[in-house]
C-alpha positions as MATLAB code, in Angstrom:
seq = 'XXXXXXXXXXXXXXXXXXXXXXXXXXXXXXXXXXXXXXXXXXXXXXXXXXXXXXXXXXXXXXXXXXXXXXXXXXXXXXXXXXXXXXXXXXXXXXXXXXXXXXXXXXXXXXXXXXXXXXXXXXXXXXXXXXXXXXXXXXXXXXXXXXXXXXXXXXXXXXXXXXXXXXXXXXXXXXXXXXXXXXXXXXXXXXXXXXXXXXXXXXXXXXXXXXXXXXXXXXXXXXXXXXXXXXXXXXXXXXXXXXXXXXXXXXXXXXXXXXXXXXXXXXXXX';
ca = [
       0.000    0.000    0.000;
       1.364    3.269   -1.004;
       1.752    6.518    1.296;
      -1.490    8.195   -0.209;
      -3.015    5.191    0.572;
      -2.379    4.655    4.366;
      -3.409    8.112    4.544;
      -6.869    7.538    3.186;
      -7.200    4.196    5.250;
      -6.045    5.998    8.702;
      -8.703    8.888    8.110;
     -12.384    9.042    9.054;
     -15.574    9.681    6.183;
     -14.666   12.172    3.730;
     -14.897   15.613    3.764;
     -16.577   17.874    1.014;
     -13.648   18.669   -0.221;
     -12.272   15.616   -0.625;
     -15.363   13.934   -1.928;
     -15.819   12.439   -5.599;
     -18.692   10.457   -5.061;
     -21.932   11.397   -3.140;
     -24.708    9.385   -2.652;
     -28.030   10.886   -0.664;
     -30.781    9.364    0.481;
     -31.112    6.362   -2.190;
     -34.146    4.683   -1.928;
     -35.001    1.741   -4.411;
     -38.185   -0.479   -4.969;
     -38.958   -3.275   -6.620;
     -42.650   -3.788   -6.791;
     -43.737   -3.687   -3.136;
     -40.477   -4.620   -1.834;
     -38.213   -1.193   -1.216;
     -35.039   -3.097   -1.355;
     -32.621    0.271   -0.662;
     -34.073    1.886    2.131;
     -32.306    5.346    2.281;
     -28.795    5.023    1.887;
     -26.233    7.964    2.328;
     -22.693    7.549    1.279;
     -19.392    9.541    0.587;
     -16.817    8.203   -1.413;
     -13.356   10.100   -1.460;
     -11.089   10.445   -4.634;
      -8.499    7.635   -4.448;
     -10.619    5.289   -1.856;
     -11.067    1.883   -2.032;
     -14.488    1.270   -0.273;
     -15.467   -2.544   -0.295;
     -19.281   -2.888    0.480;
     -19.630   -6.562    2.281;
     -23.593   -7.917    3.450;
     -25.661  -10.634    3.351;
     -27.205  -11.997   -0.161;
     -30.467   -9.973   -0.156;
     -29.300   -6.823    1.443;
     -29.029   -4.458   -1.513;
     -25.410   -3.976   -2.118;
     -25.271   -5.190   -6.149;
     -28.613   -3.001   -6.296;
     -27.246   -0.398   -4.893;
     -23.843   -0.336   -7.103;
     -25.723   -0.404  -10.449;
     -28.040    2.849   -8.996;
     -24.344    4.627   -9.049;
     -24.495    4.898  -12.470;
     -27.986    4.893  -13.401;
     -28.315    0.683  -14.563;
     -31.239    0.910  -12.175;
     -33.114    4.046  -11.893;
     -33.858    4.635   -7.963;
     -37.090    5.998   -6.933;
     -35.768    8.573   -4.287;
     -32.317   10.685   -3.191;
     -30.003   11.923   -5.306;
     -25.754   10.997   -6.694;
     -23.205   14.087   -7.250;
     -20.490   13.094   -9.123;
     -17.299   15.716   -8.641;
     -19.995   18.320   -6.761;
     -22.825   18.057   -9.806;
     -26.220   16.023   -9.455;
     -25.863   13.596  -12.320;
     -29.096   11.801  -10.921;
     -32.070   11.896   -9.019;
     -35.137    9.461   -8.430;
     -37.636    9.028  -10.297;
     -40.718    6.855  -10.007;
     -40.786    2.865  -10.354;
     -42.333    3.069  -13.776;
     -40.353    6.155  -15.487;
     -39.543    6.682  -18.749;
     -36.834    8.796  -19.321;
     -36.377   11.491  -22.329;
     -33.799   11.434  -24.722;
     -31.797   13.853  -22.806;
     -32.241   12.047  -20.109;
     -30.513    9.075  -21.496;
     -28.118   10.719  -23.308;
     -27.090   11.762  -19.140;
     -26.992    8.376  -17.984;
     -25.294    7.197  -20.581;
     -22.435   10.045  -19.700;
     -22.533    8.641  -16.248;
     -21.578    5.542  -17.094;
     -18.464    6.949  -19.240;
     -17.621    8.267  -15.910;
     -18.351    5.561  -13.094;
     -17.561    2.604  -14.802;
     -18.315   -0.817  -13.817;
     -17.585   -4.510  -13.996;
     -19.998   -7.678  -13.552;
     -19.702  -11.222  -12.495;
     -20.249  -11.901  -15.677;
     -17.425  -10.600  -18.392;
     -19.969   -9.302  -20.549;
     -17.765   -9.141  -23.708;
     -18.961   -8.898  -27.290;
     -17.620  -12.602  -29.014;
     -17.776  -11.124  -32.353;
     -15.115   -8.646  -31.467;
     -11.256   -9.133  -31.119;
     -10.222   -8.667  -27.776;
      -8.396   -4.733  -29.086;
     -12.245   -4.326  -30.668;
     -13.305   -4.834  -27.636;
     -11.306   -2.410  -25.579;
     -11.662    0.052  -28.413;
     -15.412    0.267  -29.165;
     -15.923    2.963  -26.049;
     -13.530    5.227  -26.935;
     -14.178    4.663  -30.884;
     -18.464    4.619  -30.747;
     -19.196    6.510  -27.438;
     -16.348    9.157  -26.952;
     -15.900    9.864  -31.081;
     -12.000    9.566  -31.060;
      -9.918    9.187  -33.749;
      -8.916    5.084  -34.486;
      -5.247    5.837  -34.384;
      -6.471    7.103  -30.899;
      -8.389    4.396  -29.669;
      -5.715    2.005  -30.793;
      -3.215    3.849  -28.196;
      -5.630    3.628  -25.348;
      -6.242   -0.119  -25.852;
      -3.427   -0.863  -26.146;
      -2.032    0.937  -22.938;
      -5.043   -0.479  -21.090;
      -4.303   -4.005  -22.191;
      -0.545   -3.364  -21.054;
      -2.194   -2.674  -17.355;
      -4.079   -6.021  -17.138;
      -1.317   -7.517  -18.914;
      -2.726   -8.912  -21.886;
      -1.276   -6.950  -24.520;
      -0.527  -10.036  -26.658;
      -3.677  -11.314  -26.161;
      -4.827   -8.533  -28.243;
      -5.776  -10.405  -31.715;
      -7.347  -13.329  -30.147;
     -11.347  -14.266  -29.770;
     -12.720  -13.574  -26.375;
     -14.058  -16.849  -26.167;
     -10.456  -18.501  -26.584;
      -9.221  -16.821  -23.183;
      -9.466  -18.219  -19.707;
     -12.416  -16.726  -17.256;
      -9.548  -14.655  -15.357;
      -8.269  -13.311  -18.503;
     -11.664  -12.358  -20.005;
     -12.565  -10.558  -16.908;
      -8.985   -8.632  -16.988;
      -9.948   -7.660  -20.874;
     -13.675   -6.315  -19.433;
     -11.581   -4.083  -16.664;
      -9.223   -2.825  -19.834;
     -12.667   -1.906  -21.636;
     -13.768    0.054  -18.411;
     -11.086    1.659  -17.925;
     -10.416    2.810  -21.313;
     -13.153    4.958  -20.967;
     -11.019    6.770  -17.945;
     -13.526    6.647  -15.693;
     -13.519    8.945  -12.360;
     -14.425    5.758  -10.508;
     -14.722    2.177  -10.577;
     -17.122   -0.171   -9.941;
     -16.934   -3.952   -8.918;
     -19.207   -6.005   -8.392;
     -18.119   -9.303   -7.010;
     -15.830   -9.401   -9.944;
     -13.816  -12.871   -8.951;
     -16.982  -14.977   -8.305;
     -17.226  -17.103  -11.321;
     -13.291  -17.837  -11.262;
     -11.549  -20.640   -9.508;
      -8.842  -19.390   -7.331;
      -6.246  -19.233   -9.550;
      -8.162  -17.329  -11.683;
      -9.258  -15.412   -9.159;
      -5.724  -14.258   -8.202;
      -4.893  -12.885  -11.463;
      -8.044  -10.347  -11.652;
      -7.244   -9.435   -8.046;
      -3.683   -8.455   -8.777;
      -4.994   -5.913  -11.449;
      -7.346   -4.232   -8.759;
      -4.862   -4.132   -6.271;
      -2.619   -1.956   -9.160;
      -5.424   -0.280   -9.905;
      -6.035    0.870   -6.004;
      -2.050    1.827   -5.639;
      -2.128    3.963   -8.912;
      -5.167    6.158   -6.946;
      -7.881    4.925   -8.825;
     -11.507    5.268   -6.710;
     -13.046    2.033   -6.204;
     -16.113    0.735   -5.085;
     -16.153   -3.262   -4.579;
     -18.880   -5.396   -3.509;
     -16.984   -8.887   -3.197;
     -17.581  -12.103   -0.296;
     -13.670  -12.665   -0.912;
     -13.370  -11.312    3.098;
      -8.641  -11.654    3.055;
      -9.086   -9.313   -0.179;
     -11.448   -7.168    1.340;
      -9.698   -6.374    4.272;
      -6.616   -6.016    2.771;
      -7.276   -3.869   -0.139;
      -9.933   -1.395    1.571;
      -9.341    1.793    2.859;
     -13.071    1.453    4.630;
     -15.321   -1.319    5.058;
     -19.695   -1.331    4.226;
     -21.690   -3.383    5.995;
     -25.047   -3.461    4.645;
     -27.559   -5.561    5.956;
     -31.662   -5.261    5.165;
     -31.474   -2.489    2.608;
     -29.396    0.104    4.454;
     -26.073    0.518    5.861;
     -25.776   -0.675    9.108;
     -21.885   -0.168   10.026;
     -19.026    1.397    8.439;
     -15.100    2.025    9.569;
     -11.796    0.925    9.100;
     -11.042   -2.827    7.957;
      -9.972   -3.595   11.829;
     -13.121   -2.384   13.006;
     -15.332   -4.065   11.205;
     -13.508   -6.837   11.077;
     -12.084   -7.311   14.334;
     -14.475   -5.360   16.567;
     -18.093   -6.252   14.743;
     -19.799   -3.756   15.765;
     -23.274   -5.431   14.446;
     -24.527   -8.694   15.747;
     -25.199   -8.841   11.691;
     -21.026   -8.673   11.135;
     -20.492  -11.479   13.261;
     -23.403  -13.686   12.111;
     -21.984  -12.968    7.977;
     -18.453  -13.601    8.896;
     -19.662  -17.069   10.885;
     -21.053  -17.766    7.710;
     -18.584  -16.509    5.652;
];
């Protein structure tokens, strides 16, 4: 962990200054179940906040409301200081503009699944390309120098001719992470980004977060992988029933529990 890091994980919740990410009062239904039940969160520039919880509790629901893949019904996200969304109700549909917004959002928060999510038709460089070349406009001798510095970071460079579908899980999940961030996101989302690999697998994507975390990037995890979590995060989520229900340092979640809900997830765990 570099200096700027041990900073970040020795300090308390950001202050406005400091803050990149702002989430206020997100509430989110499904039907008649409100599964997010008014959540308030601060994310600083250069954090690495893992968000740990019981299956059911909201936190995968709660990272795709970041950047608009589910449309909330109530609060509010500032990205930088600017609202880049607000709720709307369960059965909205947005305007063009309005889409055209979200769809700006994402260029900015980007995110990767479980799932890799690639397009098989497309050479991995295609891949990492078709952001920056359909969405952002640049030039193709352009979009060839971001891919390939991307795929340099995830260390698949001279993967960069092949199929998708002839790579391993852990390397297709490094080339979705090289399309994210080719986009040069302000943060990055994860969510529970190791599950479908074996272990070995699972090392190699881990490696690239962890790279990704000392270079400053902002990161939001959700992840059950509890050694990486404490580890890598500057400050721990626990979210239990739709709204967070302790935060701190790794140690004190961790080691202190301060939820009977901590102890009963890491029991399980």
């Amino acid at each position: 962990m570099t200096p700027a890091k041990l900073l970040i994980k020795n300090a308390g919740a950001p202050g406005p200054v400091d803050q990149i990410l702002v989430a206020e009062g997100i509430k989110k239904n499904f039907g008649p179940m409100q599964v997010l039940r008014g959540i308030d969160l601060a994310v600083a520039k250069a954090e690495v906040l893992v968000i740990l919880g019981p299956n059911g509790c909201g936190k995968s629901t709660f990272l795709r409301c970041l950047n608009l893949l589910e449309q909330f019904q109530s609060g509010r996200v500032l990205l930088k200081g600017q609202v880049v969304s607000e709720g709307r109700p369960e059965n909205y549909h947005p305007a063009r503009h309005e889409q055209e917004q979200a769809q700006a959002l994402r260029r900015q928060v980007g995110m990767v699944f479980q799932r890799f999510n690639l397009f098989p038709h497309l050479s991995v460089m295609d891949n990492v390309m078709s952001g920056p070349r359909h969405v952002q406009k640049k030039s193709a001798e352009e979009c060839r120098a971001i891919a390939e510095s991307t795929l340099r970071k995830v260390g698949l460079w001279e993967k960069h001719p092949c199929d998708p579908l002839t790579l391993s899980g852990g390397q297709q999940q490094r080339v979705a992470i090289a399309r994210s961030l080719a986009m040069n996101p302000d943060v990055m989302l994860f969510d529970e980004a190791t599950s479908a690999l074996d272990p070995v697998l699972t090392k190699e994507v881990l490696k690239v977060i962890r790279e990704l975390a000392s270079e400053g990037m902002t990161l939001i995890l959700v992840t059950h992988d509890m050694d990486f979590a404490r580890d890598i995060a500057d400050r721990v989520i626990f979210m239990e029933g739709g709204l967070i229900a302790a935060q701190g340092t790794p140690e004190y979640i961790f080691d202190q529990r301060p939820v009977p809900g901590i102890q009963r997830f890491l029991e399980k765990g």
